[in-house]
C-alpha positions in Angstrom: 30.6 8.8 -8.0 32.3 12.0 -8.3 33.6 13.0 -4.2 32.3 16.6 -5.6 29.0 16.1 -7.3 26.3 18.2 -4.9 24.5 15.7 -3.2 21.2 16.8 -1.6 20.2 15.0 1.8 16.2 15.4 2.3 15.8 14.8 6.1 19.7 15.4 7.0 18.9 16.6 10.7 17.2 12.9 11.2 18.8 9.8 12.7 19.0 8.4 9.4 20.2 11.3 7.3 22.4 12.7 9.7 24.1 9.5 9.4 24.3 9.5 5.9 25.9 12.7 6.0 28.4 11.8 8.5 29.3 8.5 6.1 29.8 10.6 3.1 31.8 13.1 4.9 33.8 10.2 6.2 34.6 9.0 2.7 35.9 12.5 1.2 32.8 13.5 0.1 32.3 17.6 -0.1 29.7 19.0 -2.1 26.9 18.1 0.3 23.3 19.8 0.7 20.7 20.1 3.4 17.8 21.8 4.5 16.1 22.2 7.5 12.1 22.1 7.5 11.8 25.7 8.4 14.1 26.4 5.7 12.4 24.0 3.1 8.8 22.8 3.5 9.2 19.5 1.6 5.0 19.3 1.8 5.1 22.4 -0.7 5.5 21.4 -4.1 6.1 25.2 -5.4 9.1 25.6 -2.9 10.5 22.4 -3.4 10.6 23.3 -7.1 12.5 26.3 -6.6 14.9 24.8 -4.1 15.7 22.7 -7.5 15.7 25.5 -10.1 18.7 27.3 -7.5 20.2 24.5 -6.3 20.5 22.3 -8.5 21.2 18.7 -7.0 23.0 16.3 -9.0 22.2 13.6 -6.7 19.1 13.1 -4.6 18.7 11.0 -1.0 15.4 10.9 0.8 15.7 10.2 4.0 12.8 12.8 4.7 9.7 11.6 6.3 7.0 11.3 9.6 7.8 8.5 11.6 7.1 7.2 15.2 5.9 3.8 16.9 2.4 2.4 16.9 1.1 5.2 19.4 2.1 7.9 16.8 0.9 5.7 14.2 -2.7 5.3 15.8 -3.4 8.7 16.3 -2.6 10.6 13.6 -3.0 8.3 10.5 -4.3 11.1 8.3 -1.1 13.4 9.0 0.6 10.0 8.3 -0.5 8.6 5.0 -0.5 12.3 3.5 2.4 14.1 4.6 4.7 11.4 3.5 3.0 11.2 0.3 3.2 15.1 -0.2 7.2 14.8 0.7 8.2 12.2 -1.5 6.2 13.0 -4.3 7.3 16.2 -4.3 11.0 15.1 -4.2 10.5 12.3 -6.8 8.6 14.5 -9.3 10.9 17.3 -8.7 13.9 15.3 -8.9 13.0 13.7 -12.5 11.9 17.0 -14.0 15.5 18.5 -13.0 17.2 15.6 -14.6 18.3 14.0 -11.8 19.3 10.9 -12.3 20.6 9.2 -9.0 18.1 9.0 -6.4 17.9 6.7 -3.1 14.4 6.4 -1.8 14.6 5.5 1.7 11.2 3.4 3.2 10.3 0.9 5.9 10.0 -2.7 6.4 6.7 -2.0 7.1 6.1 -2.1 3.4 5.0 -5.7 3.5 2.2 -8.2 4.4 1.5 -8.7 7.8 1.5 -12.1 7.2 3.9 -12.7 4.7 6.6 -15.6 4.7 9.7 -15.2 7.2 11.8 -13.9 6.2 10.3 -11.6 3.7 11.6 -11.2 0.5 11.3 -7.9 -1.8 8.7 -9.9 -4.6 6.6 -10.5 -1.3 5.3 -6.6 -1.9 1.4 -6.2 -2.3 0.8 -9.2 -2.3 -1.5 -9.1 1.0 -2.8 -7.4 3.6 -0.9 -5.3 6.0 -0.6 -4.7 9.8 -3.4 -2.1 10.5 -1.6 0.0 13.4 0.7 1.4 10.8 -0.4 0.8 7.5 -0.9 4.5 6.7 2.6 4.8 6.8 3.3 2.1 4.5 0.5 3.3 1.9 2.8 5.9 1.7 6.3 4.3 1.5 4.4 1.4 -1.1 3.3 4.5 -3.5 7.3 5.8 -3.4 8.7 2.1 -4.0 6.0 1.9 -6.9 6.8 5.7 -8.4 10.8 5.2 -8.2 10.5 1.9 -10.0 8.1 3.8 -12.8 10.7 6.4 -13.5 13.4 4.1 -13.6 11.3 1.8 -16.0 9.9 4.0 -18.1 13.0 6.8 -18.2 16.0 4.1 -17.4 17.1 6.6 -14.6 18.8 4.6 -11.3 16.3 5.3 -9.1 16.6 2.8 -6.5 14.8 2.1 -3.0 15.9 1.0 0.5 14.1 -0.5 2.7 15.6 -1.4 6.1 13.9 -2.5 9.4 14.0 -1.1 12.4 16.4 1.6 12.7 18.0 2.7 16.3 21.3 4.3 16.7 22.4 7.8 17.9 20.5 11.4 16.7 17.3 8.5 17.8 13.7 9.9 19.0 13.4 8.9 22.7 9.9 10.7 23.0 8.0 8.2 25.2 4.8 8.9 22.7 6.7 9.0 19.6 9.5 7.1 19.8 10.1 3.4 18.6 10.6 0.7 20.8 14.1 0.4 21.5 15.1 4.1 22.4 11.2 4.1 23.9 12.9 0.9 26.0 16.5 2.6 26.6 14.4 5.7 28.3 11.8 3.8 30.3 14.6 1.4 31.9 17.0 4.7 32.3 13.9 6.7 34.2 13.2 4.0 36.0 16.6 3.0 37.4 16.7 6.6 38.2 13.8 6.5 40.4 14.9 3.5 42.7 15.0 0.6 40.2 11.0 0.6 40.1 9.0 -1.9 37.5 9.0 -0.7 33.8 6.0 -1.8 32.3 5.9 -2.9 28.6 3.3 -2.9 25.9 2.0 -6.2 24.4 3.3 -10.0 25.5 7.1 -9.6 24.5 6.7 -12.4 22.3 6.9 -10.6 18.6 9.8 -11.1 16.8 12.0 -7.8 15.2 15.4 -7.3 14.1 17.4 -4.5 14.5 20.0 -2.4 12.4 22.1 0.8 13.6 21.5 3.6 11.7 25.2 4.1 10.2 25.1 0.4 9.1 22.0 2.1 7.4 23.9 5.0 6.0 26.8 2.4 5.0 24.3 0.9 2.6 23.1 4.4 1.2 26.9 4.9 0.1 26.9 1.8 -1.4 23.7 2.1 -3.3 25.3 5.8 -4.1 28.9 4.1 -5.5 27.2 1.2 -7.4 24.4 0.8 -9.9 22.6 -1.6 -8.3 20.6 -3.6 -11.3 17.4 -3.9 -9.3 14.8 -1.4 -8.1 14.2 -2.3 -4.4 16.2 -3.8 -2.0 16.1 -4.9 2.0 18.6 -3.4 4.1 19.1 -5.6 7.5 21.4 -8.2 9.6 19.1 -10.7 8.9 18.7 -11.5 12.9 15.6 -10.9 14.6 14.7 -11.5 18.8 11.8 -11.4 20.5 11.1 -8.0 21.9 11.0 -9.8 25.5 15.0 -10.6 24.1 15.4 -7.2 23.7 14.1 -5.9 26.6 16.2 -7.7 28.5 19.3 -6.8 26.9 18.7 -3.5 27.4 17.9 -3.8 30.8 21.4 -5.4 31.7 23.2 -2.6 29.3 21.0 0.1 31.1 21.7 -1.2 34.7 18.2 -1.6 35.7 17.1 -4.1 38.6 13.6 -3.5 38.4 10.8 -5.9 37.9 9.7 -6.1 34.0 5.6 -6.1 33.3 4.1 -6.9 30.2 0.4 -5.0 29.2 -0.9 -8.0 27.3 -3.7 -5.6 26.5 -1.9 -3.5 24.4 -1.3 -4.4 20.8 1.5 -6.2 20.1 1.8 -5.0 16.3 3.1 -7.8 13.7 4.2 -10.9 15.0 7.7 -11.5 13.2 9.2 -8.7 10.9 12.7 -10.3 9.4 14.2 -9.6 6.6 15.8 -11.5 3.8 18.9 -9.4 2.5 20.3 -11.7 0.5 19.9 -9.5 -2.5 21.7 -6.7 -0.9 24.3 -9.0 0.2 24.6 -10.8 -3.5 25.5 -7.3 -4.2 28.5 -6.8 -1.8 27.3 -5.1 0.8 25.9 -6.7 4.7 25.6 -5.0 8.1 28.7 -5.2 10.5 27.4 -3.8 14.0 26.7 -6.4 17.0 23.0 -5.5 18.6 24.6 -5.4 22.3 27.1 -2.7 20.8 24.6 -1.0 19.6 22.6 -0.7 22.2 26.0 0.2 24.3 26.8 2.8 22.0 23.0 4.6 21.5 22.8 4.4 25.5 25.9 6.4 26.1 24.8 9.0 23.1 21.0 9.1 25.4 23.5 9.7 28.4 25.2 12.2 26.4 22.4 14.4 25.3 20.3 14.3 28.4 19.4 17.9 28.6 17.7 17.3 25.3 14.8 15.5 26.9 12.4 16.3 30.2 12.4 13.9 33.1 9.7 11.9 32.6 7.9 10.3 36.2 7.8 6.4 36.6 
């Protein structure tokens, strides 16, 4: 890959494509390109088209989307299912019309069966049902996989997707109804230490099983998808290492400081019960994760400490 060829970041003021962008920078590169929303409205197809006619992109890396936690999930799944359609279709389309021919489709994990074999594989895809509380989101993410492995099959373009697992790391969303459930966890225990070590409660029993990656492991493995042709169309992007979320909470607590009693809301949905991947294709390739969870953690804790000003005081 050419350290000048204009690479065009969709999503580059998110977690995840900020991080690609700090990655590439990192390795020399210098032609990069990013829009804001207000400045690009992936959702219209006209101005998306035109952004390509001026621009020109040579390479393409969607790390665009809507995201958030069950919550976010639950009550907007229309907003869900068709706005992340609407932005990768657009970029997909777009992106084979102008001749692109590098492009990195970023998805979710949550592409899978609910109950599919541990840990899951990348043939497991549509081959069951999937978890309800965010399947809208993973309608969407299936019909990118499924449209990036078209146009490489049918045009012989290297149009490749990533799918990773749960994603935490600086740049996060620590929005207590938006967020995921580590920087949602991070927060509550910070507020709550904060307010004379009072009880943090939890959604769910603790007992589901998830594994974590930090989002510039994440962007490591978009540079690598972006320096190699990888001979397949999908691939999982992970450590491999899953904990129960009780695990998790705990370890955040000690990073955190908290001394506060932990309650569990068994009444609240506990989403799918074990979501680990298998990256042993990625790995085959040459490329595995490198950053310890408690570092992690250490290091997205400090950035929350960091940025404080960003987010209102929230009342435990």
């Amino acid at each position: 890959m050419n350290k000048e060829s204009k690479i065009y970041i969709a999503g580059h003021r998110g977690m995840v494509g900020a991080a690609i962008w700090r990655a590439l920078t990192a390795k020399g590169y210098t032609n990069l390109l990013g829009k804001t929303s207000k400045e690009l409205d992936l959702r219209d197809q006209t101005a998306v088209n035109q952004f390509f006619e001026a621009e020109k992109p040579e390479v393409v890396i969607d790390a665009a989307a809507r995201v958030g936690g069950i919550l976010a999930n639950s009550e907007y799944p229309y907003q869900f299912l068709m706005e992340n359609l609407q932005i990768q279709n657009n970029l997909i389309d777009t992106a084979h019309k102008s001749e692109v021919n590098k492009f990195i489709f970023l998805g979710s994990s949550c592409i899978y069966p609910k109950m599919a074999p541990q840990p899951l594989k990348e043939e497991y895809l549509l081959t069951d049902s999937l978890e309800p509380t965010n399947e809208w989101y993973a309608i969407a993410k299936i019909a990118g996989v499924k449209a990036c492995e078209a146009i490489r099959k049918q045009f012989g373009k290297d149009y490749v997707s990533l799918m990773p697992t749960n994603l935490y790391g600086s740049h996060d969303n620590f929005d207590l109804k938006t967020s995921h459930v580590l920087p949602a966890m991070i927060r509550k225990f910070h507020e709550a230490k904060n307010s004379d070590n009072k009880p943090v409660e939890l959604w769910g029993s603790g007992s589901p099983m998830r594994e974590f990656l930090n989002v510039d492991d994440m962007a490591d493995a978009v540079v690598f998808a972006l320096e190699n042709k990888l001979p397949e169309h999908l691939y999982n992007i992970g450590t491999g290492k899953d904990l129960t979320i009780k695990e998790l909470a705990e370890a955040i607590q000690k990073v955190v400081g908290h001394k506060g009693e932990i309650i569990w809301d068994s009444f609240k949905p506990d989403g799918t019960p074990r979501k680990l991947m298998n990256v042993d294709k990625m790995k085959d390739a040459g490329w595995k994760a490198s950053t310890d969870l408690e570092e992690g953690i250490q290091k997205t804790y400090q950035w929350f400490l960091n940025n404080q000003d960003k987010f209102k005081e929230v009342k435990i």
